[in-house]
VMD Tcl script that draws the C-alpha trace (Angstrom):
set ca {
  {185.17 154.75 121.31}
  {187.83 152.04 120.15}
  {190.80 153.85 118.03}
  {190.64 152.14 114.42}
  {193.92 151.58 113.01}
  {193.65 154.56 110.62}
  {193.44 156.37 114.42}
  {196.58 155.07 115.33}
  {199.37 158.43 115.16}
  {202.48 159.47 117.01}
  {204.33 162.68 116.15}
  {208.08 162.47 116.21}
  {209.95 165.40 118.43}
  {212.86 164.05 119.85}
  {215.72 165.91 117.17}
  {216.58 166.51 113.73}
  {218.69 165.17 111.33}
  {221.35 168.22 108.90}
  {223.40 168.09 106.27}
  {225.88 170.09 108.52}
  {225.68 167.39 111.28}
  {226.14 164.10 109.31}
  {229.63 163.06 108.19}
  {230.48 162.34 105.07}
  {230.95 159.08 104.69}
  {228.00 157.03 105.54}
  {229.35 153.92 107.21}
  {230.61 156.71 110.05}
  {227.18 158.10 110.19}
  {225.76 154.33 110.68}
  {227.98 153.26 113.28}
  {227.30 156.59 114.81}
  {223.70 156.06 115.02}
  {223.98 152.51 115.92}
  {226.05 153.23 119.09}
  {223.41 155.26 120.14}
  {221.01 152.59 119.84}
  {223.11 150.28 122.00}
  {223.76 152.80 124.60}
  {219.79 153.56 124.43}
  {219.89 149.55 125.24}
  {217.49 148.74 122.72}
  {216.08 145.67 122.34}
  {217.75 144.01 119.08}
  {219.44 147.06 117.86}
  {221.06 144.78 115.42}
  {217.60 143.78 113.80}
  {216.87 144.52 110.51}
  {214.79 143.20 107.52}
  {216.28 141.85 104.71}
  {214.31 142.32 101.35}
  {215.34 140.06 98.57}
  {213.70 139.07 95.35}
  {213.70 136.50 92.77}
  {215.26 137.45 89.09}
  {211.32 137.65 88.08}
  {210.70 140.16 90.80}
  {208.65 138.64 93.43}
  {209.63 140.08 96.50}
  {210.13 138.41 100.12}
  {211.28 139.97 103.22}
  {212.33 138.71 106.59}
  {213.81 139.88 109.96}
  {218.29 138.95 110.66}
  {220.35 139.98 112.96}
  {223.36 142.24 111.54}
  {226.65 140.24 112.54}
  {229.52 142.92 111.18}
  {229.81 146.55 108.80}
  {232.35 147.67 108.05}
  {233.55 149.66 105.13}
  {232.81 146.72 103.08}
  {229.61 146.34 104.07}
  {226.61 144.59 105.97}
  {227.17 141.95 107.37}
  {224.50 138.39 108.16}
  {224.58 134.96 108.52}
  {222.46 132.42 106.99}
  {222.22 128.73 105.55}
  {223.06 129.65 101.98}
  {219.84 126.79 100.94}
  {217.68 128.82 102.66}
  {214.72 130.72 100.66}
  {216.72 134.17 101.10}
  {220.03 132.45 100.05}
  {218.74 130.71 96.97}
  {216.98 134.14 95.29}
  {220.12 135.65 96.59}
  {222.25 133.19 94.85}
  {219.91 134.10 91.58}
  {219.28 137.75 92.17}
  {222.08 139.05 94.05}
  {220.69 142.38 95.46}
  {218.77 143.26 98.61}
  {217.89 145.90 100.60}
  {218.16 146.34 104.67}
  {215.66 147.93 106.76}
  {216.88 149.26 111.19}
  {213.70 150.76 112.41}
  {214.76 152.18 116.01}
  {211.79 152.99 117.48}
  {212.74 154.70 120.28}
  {215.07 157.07 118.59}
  {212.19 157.83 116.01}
  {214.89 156.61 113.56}
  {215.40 154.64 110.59}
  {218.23 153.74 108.31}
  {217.56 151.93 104.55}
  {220.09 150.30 102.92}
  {220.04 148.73 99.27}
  {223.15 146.79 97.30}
  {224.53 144.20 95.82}
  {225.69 140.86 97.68}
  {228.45 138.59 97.66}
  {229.53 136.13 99.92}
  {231.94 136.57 102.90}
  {235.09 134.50 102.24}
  {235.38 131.26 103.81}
  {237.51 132.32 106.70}
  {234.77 134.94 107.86}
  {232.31 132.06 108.22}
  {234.48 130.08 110.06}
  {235.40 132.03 112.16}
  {232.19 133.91 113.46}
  {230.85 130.29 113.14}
  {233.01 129.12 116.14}
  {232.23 131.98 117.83}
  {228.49 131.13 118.08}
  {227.15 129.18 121.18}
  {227.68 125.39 120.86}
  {223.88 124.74 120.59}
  {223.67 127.46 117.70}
  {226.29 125.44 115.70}
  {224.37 122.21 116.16}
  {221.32 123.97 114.89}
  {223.32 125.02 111.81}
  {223.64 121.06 111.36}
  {220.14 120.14 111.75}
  {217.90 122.83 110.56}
  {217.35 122.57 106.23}
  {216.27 125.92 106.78}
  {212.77 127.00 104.96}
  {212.11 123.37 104.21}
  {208.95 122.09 105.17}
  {209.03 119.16 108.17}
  {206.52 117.03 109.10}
  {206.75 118.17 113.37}
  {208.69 119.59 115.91}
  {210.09 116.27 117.11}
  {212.08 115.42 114.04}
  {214.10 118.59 114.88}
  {214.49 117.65 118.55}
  {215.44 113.83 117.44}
  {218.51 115.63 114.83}
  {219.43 117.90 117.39}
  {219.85 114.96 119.69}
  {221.61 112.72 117.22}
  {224.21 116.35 116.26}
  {224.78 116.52 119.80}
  {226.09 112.75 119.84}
  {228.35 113.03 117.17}
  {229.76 116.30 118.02}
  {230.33 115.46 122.08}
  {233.81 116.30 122.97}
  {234.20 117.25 119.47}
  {234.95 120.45 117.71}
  {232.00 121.49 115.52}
  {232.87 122.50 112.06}
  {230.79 124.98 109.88}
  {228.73 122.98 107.44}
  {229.44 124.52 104.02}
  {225.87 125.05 103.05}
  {225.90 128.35 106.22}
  {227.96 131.78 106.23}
  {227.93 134.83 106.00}
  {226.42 137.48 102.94}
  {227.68 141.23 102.41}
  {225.46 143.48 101.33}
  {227.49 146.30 99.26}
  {225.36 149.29 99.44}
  {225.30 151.77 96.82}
  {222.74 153.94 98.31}
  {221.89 154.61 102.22}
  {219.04 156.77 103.64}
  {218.89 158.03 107.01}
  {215.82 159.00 108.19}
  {214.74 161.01 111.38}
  {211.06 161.42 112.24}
  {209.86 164.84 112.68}
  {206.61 166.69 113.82}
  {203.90 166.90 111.48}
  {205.41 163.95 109.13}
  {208.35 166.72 107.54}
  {210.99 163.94 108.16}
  {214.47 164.33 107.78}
  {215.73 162.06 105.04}
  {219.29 162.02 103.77}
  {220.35 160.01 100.92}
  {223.84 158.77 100.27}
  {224.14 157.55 97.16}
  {227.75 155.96 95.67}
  {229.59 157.11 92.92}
  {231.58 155.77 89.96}
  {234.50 157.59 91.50}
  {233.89 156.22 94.69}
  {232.56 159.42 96.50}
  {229.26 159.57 98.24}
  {226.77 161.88 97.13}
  {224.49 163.14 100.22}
  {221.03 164.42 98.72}
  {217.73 165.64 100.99}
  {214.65 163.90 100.33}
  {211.00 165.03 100.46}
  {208.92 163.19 103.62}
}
mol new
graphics top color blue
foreach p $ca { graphics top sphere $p radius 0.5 }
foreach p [lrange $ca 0 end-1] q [lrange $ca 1 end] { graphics top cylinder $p $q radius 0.2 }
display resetview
């Protein structure tokens, strides 16, 4: 008989995630976790979704690729006319979602955002392939177009301009922090008693590290 999707199960069993194990600050923990990811080579360890929502709460949620984090924060890169960047602009708080798979792991992250100063942008943009720039240029992102071909034909006309040329960032693209003030680990365990550890921030600037109910 065909599984239904109701069927479809895995229990989790590779480890477990303590209170005695995790360091205190959570930006330590992340970048712990996410060198294991890249030395588990998985695909697009840098992927996460990005939840945002307009100031009358309608949600939208997409997948980016985490550029930088630091102390500071999250780090992405978008065109600030985009959908995300105008509720953004609006409604400045989202929340991040890594799902790592393989590691039976997942990390939630939700903030406030601000944008990365103007020397950040440039300089991450001119560290992007040369074709990635020129898409910067010619894609109004989340806009609706009328076919494929009037991208190719902008692309095309970008490439002219810019041949031989230094491409500068157009201002309307860079890069958005989100500050978190709360972080959850999670690690899957058997029989769906996950591990979850919440860090939440405090007025003092202190994390507080809680244990959730799976």
């Amino acid at each position: 008989m065909d599984k239904t999707i109701g069927d479809l199960r895995k229990d989790y069993t590779l480890q477990g995630l303590s209170e005695l194990e995790v360091d205190l600050n959570p930006f330590i923990q992340f970048k712990k976790w996410f060198d294991q990811a890249l030395s588990a080579q998985l695909p697009e360890a840098n992927a996460m979704t990005v939840a945002t929502a307009t100031p009358d709460g309608k949600p939208s949620a997409r997948m980016v690729l985490l550029k930088d984090f630091d102390q500071r924060g999250f780090t992405f890169f978008t065109n600030y006319n985009s959908h995300k960047g105008q509720e953004l602009a609006e409604n400045p708080q989202a929340a991040l979602v890594f799902w790592w798979a393989e590691l039976q792991r997942q990390v939630r992250i939700s903030g406030y955002v601000e944008k990365v100063s103007e020397t950040e942008s440039d300089l991450y943009f001119q560290s992007r392939p040369v074709n990635s720039r020129l898409g910067a240029w010619v894609s109004n992102q989340s806009e609706a177009i009328e076919s494929r071909e009037i991208l190719e034909r902008r692309f095309q006309e970008f490439k002219n301009q810019y041949e031989n040329q230094q491409i500068p960032r157009p201002p309307h693209w860079g890069g958005l922090r989100v500050i978190p003030t709360e972080i959850e680990f999670w690690q899957g365990r058997p029989s769906r008693l996950h591990d979850r550890l919440l860090y939440t921030h405090l007025n003092n600037g202190t994390w507080k590290i809680e244990r959730l109910s799976p």
